[in-house]
N, CA, C and O atoms as CSV, one atom per row, in Angstrom:
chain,resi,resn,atom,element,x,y,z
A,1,UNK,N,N,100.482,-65.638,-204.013
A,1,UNK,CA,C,100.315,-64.854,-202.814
A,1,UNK,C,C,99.046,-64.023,-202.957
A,1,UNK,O,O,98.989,-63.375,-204.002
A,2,UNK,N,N,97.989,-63.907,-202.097
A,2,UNK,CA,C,97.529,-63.227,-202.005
A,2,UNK,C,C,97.281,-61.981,-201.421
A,2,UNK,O,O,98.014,-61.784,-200.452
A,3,UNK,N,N,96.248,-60.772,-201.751
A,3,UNK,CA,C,96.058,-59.673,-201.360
A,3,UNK,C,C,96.083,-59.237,-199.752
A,3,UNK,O,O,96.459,-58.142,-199.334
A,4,UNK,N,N,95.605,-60.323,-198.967
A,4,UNK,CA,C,95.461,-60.629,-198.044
A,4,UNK,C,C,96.891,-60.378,-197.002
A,4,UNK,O,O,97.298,-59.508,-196.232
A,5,UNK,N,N,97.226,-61.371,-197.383
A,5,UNK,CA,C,99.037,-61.692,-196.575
A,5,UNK,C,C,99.772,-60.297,-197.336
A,5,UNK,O,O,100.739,-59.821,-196.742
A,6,UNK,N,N,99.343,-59.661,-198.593
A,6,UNK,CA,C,100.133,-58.638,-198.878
A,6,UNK,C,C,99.504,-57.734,-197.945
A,6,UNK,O,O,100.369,-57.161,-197.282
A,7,UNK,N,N,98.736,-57.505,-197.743
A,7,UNK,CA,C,98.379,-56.048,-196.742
A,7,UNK,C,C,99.127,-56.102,-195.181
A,7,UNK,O,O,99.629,-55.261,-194.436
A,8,UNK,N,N,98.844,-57.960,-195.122
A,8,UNK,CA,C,99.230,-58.128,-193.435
A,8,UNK,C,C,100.765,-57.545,-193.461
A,8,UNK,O,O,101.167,-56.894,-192.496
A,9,UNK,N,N,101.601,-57.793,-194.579
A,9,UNK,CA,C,102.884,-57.494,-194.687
A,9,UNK,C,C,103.099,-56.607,-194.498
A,9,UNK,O,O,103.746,-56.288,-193.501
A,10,UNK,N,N,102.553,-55.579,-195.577
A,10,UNK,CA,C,102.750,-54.022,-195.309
A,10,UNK,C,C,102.456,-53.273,-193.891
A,10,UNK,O,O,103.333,-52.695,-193.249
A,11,UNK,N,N,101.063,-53.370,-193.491
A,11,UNK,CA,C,100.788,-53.357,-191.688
A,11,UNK,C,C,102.338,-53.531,-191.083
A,11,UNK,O,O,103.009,-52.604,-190.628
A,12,UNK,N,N,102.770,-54.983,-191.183
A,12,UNK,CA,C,103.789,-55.612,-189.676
A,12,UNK,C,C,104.848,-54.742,-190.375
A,12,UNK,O,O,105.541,-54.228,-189.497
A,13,UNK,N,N,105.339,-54.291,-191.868
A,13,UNK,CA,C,106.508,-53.790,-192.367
A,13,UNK,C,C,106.233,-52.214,-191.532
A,13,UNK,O,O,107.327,-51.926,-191.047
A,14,UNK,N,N,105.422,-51.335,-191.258
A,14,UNK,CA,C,105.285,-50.007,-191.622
A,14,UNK,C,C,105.194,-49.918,-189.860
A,14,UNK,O,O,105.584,-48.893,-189.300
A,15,UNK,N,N,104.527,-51.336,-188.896
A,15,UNK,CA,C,104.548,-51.063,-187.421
A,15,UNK,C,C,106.129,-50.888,-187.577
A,15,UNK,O,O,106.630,-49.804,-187.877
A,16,UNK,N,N,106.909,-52.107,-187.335
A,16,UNK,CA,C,108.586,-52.072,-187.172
A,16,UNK,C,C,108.871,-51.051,-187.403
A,16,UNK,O,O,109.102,-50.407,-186.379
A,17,UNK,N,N,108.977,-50.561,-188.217
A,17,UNK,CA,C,109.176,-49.286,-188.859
A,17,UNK,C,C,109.483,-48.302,-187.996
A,17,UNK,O,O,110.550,-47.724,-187.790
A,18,UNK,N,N,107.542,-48.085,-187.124
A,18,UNK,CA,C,107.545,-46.812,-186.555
A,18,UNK,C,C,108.454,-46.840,-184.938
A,18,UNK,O,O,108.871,-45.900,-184.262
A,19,UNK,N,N,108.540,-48.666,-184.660
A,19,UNK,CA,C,109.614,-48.893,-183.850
A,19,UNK,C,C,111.076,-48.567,-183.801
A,19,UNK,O,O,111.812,-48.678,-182.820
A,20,UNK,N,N,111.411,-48.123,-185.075
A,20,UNK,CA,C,113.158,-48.230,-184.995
A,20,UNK,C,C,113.501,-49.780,-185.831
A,20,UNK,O,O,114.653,-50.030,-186.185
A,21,UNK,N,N,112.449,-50.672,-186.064
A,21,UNK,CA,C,113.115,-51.504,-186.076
A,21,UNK,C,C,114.667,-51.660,-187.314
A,21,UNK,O,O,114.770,-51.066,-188.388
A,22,UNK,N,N,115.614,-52.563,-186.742
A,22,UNK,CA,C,116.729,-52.661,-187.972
A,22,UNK,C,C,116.584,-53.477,-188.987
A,22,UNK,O,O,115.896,-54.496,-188.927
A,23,UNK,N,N,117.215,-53.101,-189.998
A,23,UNK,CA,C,117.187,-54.062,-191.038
A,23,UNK,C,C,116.190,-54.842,-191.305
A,23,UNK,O,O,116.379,-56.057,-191.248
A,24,UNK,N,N,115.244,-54.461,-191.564
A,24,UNK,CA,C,113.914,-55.216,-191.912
A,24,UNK,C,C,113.813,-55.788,-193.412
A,24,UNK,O,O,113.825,-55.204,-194.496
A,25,UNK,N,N,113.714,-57.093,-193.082
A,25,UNK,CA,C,113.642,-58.099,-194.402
A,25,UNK,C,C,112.315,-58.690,-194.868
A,25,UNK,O,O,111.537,-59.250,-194.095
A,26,UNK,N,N,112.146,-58.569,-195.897
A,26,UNK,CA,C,110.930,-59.574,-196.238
A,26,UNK,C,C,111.144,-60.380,-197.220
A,26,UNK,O,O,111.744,-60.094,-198.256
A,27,UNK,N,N,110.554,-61.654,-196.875
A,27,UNK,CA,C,111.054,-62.805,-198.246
A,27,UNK,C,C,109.813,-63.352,-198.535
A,27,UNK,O,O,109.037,-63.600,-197.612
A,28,UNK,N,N,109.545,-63.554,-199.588
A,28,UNK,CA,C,108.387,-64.236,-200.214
A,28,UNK,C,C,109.209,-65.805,-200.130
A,28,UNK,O,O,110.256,-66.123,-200.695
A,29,UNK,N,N,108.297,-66.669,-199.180
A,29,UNK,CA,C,108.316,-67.916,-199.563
A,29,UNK,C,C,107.425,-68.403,-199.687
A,29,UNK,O,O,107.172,-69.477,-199.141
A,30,UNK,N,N,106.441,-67.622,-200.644
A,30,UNK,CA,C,104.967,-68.669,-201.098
A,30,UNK,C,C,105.298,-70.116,-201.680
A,30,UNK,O,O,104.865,-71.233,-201.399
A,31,UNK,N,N,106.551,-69.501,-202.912
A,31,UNK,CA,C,106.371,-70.438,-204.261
A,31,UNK,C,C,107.619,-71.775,-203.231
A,31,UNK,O,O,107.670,-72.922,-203.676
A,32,UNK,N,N,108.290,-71.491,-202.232
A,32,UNK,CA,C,108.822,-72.712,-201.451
A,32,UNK,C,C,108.210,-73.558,-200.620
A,32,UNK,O,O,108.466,-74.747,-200.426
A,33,UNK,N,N,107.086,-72.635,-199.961
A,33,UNK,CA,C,106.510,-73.549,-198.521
A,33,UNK,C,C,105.194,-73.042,-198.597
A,33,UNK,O,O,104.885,-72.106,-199.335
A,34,UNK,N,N,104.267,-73.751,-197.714
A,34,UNK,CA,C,103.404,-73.755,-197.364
A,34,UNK,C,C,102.898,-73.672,-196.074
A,34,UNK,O,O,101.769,-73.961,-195.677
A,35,UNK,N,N,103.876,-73.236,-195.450
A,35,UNK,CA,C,103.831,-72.580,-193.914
A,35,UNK,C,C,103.533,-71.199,-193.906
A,35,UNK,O,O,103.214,-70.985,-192.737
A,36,UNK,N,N,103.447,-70.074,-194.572
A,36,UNK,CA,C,103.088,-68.422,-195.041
A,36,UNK,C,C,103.396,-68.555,-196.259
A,36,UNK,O,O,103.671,-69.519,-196.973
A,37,UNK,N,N,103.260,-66.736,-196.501
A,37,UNK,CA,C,103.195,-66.063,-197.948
A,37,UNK,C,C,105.012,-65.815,-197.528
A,37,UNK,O,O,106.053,-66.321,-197.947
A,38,UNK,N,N,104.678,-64.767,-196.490
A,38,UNK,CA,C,105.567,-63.558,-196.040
A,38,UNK,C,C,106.716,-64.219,-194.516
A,38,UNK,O,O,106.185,-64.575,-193.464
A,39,UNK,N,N,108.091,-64.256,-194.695
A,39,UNK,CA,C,108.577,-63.927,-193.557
A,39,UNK,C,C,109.304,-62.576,-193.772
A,39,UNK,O,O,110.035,-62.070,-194.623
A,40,UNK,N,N,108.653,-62.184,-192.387
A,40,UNK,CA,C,109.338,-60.689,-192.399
A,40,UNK,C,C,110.355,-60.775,-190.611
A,40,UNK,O,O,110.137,-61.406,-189.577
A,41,UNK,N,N,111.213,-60.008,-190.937
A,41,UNK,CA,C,112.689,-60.196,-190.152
A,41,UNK,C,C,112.859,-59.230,-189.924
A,41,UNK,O,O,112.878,-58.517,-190.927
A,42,UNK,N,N,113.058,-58.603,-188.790
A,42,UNK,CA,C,113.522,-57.417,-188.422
A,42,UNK,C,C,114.793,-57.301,-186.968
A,42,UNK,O,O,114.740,-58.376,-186.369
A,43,UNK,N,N,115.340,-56.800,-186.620
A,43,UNK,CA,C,116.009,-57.086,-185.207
A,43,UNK,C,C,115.953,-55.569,-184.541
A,43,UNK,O,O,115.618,-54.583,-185.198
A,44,UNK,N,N,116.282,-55.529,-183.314
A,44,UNK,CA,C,116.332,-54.129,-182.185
A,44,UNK,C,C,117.162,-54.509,-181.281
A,44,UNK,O,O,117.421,-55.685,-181.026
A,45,UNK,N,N,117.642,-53.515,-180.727
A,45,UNK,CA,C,119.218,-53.142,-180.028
A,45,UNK,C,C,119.126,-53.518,-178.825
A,45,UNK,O,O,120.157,-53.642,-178.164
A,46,UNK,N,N,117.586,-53.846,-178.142
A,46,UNK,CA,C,117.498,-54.283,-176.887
A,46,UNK,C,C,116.299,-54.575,-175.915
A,46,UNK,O,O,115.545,-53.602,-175.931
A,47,UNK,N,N,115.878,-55.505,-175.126
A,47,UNK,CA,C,114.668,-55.865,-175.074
A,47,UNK,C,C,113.474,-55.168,-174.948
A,47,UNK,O,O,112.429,-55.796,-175.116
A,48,UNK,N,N,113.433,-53.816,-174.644
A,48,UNK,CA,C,112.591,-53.017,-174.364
A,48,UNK,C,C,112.060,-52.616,-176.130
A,48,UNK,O,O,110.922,-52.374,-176.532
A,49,UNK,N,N,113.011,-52.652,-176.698
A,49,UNK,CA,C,112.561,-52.237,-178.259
A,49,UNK,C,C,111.740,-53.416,-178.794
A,49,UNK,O,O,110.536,-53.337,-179.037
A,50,UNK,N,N,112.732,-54.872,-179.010
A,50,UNK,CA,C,112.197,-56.034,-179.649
A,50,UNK,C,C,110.508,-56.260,-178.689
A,50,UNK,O,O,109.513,-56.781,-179.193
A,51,UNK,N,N,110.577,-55.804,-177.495
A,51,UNK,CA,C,109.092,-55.840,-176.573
A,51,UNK,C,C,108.016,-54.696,-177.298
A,51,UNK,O,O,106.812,-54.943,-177.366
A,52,UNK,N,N,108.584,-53.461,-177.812
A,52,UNK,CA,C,107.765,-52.151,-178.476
A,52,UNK,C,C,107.362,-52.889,-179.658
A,52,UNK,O,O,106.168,-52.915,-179.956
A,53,UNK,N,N,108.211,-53.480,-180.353
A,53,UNK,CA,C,108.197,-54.002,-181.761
A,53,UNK,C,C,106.986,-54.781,-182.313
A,53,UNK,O,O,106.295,-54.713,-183.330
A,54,UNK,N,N,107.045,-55.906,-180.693
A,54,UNK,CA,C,106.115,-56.565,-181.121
A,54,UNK,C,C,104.856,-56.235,-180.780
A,54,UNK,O,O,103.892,-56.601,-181.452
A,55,UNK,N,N,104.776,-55.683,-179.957
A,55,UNK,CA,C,102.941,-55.378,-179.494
A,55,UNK,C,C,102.729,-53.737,-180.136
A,55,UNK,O,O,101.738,-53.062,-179.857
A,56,UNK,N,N,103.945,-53.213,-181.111
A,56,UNK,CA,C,102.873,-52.279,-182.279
A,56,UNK,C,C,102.347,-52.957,-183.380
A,56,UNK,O,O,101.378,-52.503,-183.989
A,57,UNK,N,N,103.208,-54.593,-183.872
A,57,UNK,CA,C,103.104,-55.358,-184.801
A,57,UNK,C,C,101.536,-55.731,-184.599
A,57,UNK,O,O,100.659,-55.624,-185.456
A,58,UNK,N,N,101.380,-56.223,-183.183
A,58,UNK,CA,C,100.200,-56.963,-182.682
A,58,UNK,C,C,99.566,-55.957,-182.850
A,58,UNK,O,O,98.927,-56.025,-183.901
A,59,UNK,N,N,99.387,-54.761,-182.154
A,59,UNK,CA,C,98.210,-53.632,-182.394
A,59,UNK,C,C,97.696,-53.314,-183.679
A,59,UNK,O,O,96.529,-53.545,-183.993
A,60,UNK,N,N,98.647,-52.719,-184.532
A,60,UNK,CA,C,98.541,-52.628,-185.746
A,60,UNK,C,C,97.756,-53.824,-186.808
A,60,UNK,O,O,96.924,-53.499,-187.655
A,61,UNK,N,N,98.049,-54.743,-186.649
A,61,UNK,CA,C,97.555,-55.683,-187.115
A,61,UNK,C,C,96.114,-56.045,-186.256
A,61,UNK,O,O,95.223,-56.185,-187.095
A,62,UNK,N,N,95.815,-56.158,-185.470
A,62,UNK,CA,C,95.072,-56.621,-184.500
A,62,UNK,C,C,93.737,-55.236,-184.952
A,62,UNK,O,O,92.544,-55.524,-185.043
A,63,UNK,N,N,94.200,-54.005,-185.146
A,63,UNK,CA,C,92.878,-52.823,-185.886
A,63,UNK,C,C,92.497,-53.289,-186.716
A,63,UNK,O,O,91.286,-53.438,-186.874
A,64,UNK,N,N,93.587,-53.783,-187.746
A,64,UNK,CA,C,93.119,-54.245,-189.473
A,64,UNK,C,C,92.241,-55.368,-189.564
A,64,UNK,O,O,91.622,-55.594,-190.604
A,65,UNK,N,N,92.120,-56.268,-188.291
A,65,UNK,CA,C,91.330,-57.120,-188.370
A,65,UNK,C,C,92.025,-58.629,-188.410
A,65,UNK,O,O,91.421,-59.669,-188.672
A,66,UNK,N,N,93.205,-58.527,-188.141
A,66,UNK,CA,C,94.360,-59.654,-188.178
A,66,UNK,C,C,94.469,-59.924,-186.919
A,66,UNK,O,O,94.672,-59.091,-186.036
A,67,UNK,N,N,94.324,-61.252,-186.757
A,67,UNK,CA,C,94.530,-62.102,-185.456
A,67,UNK,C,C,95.586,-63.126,-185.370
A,67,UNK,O,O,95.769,-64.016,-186.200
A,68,UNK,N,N,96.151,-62.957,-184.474
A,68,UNK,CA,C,97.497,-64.505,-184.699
A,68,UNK,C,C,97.086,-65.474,-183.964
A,68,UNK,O,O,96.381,-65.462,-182.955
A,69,UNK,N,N,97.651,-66.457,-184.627
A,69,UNK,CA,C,97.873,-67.769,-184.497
A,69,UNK,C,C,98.479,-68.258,-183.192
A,69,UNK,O,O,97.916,-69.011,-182.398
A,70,UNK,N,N,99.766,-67.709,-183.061
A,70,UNK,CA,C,100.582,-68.006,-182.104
A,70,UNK,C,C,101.404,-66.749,-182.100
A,70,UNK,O,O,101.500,-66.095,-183.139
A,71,UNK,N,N,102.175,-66.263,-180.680
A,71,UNK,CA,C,102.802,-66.141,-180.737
A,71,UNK,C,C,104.272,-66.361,-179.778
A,71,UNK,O,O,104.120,-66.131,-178.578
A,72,UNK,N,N,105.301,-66.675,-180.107
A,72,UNK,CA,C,106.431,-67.465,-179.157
A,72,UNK,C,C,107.582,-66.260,-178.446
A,72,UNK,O,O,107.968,-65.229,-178.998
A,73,UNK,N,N,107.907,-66.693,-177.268
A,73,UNK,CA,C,108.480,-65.466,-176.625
A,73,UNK,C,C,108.098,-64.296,-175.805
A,73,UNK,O,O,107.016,-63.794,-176.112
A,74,UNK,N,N,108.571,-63.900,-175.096
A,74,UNK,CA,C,108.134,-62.666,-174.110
A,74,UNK,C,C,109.497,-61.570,-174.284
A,74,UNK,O,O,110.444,-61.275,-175.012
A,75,UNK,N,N,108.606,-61.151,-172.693
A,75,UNK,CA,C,109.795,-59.461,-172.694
A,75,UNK,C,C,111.322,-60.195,-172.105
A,75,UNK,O,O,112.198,-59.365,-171.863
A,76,UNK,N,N,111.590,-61.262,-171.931
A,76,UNK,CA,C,112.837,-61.918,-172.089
A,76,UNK,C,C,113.643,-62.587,-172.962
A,76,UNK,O,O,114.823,-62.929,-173.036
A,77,UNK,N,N,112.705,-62.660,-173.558
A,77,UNK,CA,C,113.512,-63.769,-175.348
A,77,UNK,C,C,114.153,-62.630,-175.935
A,77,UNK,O,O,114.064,-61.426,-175.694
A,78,UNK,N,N,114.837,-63.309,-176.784
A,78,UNK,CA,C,115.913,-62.336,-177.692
A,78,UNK,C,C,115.416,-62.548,-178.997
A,78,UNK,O,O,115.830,-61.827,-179.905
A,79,UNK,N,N,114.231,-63.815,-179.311
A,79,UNK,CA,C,113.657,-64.428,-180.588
A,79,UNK,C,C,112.161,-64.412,-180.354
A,79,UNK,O,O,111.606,-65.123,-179.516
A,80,UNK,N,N,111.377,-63.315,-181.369
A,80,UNK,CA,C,109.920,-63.279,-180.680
A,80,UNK,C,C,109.391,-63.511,-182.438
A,80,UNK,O,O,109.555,-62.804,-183.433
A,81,UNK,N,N,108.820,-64.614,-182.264
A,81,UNK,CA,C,107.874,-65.438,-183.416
A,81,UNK,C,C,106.700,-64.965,-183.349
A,81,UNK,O,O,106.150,-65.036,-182.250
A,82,UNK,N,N,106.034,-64.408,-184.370
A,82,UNK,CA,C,104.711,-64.153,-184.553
A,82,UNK,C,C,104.109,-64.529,-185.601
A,82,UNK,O,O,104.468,-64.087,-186.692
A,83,UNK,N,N,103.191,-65.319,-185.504
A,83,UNK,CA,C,102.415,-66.158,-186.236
A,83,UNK,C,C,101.403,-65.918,-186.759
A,83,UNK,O,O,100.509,-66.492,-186.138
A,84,UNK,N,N,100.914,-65.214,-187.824
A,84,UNK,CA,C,99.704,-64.636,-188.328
A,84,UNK,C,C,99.198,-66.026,-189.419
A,84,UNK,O,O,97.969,-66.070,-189.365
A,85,UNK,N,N,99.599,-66.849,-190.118
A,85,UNK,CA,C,99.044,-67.537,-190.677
A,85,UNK,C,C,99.713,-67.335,-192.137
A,85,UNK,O,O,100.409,-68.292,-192.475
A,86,UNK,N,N,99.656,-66.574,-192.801
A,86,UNK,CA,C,100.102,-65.758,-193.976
A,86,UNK,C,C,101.360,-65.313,-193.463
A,86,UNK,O,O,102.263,-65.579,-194.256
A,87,UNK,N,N,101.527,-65.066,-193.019
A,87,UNK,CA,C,102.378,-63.690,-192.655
A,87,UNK,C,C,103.158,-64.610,-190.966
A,87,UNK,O,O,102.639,-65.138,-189.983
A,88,UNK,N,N,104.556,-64.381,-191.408
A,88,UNK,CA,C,105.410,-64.795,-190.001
A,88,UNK,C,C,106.325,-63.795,-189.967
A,88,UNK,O,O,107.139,-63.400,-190.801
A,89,UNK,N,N,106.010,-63.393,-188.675
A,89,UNK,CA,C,107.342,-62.233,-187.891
A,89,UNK,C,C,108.468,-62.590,-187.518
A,89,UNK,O,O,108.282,-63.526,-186.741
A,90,UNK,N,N,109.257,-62.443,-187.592
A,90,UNK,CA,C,110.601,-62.548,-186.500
A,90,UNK,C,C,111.241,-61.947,-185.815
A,90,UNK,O,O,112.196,-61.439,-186.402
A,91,UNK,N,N,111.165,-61.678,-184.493
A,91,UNK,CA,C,111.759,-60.331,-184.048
A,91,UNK,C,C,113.125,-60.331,-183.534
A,91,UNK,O,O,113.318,-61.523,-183.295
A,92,UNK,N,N,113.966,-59.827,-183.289
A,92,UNK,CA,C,115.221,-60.834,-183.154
A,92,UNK,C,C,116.188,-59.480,-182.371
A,92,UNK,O,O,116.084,-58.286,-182.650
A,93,UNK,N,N,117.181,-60.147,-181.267
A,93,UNK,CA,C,118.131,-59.125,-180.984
A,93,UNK,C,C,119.247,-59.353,-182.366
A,93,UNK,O,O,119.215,-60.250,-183.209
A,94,UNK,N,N,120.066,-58.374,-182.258
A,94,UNK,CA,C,121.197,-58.463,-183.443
A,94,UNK,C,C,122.135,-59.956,-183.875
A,94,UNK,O,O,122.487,-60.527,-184.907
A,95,UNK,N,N,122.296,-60.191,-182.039
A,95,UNK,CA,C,122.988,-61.883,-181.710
A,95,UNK,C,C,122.466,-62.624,-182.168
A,95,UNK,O,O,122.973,-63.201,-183.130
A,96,UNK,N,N,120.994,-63.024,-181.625
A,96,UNK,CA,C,120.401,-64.301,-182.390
A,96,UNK,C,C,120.236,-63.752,-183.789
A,96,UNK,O,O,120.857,-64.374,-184.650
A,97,UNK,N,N,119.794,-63.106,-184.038
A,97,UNK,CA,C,119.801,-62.927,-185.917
A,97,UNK,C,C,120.877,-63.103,-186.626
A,97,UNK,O,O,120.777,-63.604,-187.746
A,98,UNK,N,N,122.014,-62.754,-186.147
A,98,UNK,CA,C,123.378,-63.252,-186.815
A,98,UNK,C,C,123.475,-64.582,-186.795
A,98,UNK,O,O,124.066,-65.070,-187.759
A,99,UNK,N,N,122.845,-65.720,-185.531
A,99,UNK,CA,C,123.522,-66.566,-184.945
A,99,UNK,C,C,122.614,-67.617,-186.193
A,99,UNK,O,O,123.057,-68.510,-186.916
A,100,UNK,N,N,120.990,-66.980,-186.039
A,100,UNK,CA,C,119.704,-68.075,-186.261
A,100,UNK,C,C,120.413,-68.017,-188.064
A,100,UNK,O,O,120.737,-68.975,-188.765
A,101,UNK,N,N,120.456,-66.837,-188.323
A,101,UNK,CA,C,120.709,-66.413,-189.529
A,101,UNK,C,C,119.410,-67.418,-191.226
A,101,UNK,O,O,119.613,-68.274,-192.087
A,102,UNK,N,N,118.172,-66.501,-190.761
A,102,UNK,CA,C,117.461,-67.383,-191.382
A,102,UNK,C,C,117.148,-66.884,-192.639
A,102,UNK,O,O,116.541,-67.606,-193.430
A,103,UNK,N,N,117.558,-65.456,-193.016
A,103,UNK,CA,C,117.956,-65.065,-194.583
A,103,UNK,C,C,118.781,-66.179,-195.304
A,103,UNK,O,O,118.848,-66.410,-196.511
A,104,UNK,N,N,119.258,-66.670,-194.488
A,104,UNK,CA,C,120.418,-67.802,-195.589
A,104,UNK,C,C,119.421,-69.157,-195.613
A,104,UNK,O,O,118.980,-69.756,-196.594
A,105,UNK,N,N,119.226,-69.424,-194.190
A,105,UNK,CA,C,117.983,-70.704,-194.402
A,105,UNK,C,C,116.968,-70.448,-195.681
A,105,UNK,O,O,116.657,-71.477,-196.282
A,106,UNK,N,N,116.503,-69.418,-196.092
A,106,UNK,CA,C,115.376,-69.237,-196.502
A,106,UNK,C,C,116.119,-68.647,-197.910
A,106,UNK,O,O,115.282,-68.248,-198.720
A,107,UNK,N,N,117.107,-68.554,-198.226
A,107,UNK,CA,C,117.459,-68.024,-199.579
A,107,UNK,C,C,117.172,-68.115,-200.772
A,107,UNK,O,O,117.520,-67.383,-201.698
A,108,UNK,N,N,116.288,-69.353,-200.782
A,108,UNK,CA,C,115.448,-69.764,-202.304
A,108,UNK,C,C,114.375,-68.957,-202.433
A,108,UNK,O,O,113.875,-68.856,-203.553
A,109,UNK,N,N,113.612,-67.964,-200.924
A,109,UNK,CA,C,112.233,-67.108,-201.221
A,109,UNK,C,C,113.130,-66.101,-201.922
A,109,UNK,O,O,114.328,-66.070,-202.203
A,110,UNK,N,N,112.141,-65.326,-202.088
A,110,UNK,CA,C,112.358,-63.835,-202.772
A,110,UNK,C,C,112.286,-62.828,-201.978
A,110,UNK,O,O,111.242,-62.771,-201.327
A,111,UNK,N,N,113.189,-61.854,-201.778
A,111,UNK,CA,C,113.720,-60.474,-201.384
A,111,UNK,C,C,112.667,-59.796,-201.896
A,111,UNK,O,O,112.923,-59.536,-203.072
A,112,UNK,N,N,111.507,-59.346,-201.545
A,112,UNK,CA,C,110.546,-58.461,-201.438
A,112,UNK,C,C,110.966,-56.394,-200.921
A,112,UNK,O,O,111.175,-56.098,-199.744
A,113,UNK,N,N,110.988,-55.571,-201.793
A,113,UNK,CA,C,111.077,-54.285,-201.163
A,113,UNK,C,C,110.140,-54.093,-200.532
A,113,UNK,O,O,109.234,-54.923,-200.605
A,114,UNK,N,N,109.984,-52.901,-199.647
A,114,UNK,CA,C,108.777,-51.969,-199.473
A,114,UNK,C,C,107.830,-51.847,-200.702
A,114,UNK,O,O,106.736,-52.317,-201.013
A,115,UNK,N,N,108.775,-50.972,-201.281
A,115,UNK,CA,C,108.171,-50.351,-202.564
A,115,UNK,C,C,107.163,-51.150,-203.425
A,115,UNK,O,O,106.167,-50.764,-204.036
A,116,UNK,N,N,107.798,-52.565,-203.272
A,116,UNK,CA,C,106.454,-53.624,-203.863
A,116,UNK,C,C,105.645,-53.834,-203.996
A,116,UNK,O,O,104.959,-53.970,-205.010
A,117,UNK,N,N,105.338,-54.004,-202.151
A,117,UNK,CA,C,103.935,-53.958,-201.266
A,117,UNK,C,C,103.092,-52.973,-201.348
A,117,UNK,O,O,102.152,-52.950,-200.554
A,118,UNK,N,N,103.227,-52.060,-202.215
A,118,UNK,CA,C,102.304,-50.724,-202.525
A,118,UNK,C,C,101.493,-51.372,-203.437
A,118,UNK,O,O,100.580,-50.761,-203.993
C-alpha cells in the first residue's frame, strides 16, 4: 500500500467523521485484490446524511488534490460508491449495509484503525 491511498484514506475517514457518519470501517485489501488499497464503509440514518457524507468525502478529497474515478448513486440510493482508484467508499443506509454486508465479503482484508493511518 502506498502513501498515497494512505492519506486518501485518512481525508475520506476524518470527512465521514465530521458527517456523523456510523460505524466506519476500513479494510486493507491490497494484499487480496487489485481493484484499491482501501475499502472504507461507513452508513447514515437517512438520505440527507448519506447525501452530506458524500459530497464532504468529495470536497475534502477533491482540496487534497484527489479526483474520482466514478462515482455510483445519487440523493436517492441507499448505496453511494465512490471510486477514487486507491481508495473505494461505500456509503450505505443501515438496511443495505446489513443486507450488502460486505465486511463479511471482504473478510480476508485487514481491519485497519484510525490510529494506524497516522
Amino acid at each position: 500500500m502506498n502513501n498515497q491511498s494512505k492519506e486518501m484514506a485518512k481525508i475520506a475517514f476524518r470527512a465521514l467523521e465530521e458527517k456523523k457518519a456510523e460505524d466506519i470501517r476500513m479494510i486493507d485489501i491490497s494484499g487480496i485484490s487489485v481493484i484499491a488499497d482501501y475499502f472504507i464503509i461507513a452508513n447514515g440514518s437517512n438520505p440527507n446524511q448519506l447525501q452530506a457524507m458524500q459530497e464532504n468525502v468529495e470536497e475534502q478529497l477533491y482540496k487534497a488534490g484527489f479526483r474520482e474515478r466514478q462515482i455510483e448513486g445519487n440523493q436517492r440510493s441507499s448505496w453511494i460508491l465512490m471510486d477514487y482508484g486507491d481508495i473505494i467508499v461505500h456509503i450505505f443506509s443501515k438496511e443495505d449495509r446489513l443486507f450488502y454486508d460486505l465486511e463479511r465479503i471482504w473478510r480476508d482484508g485487514r481491519d485497519i484503525s484510525p490510529e494506524e493511518l497516522k
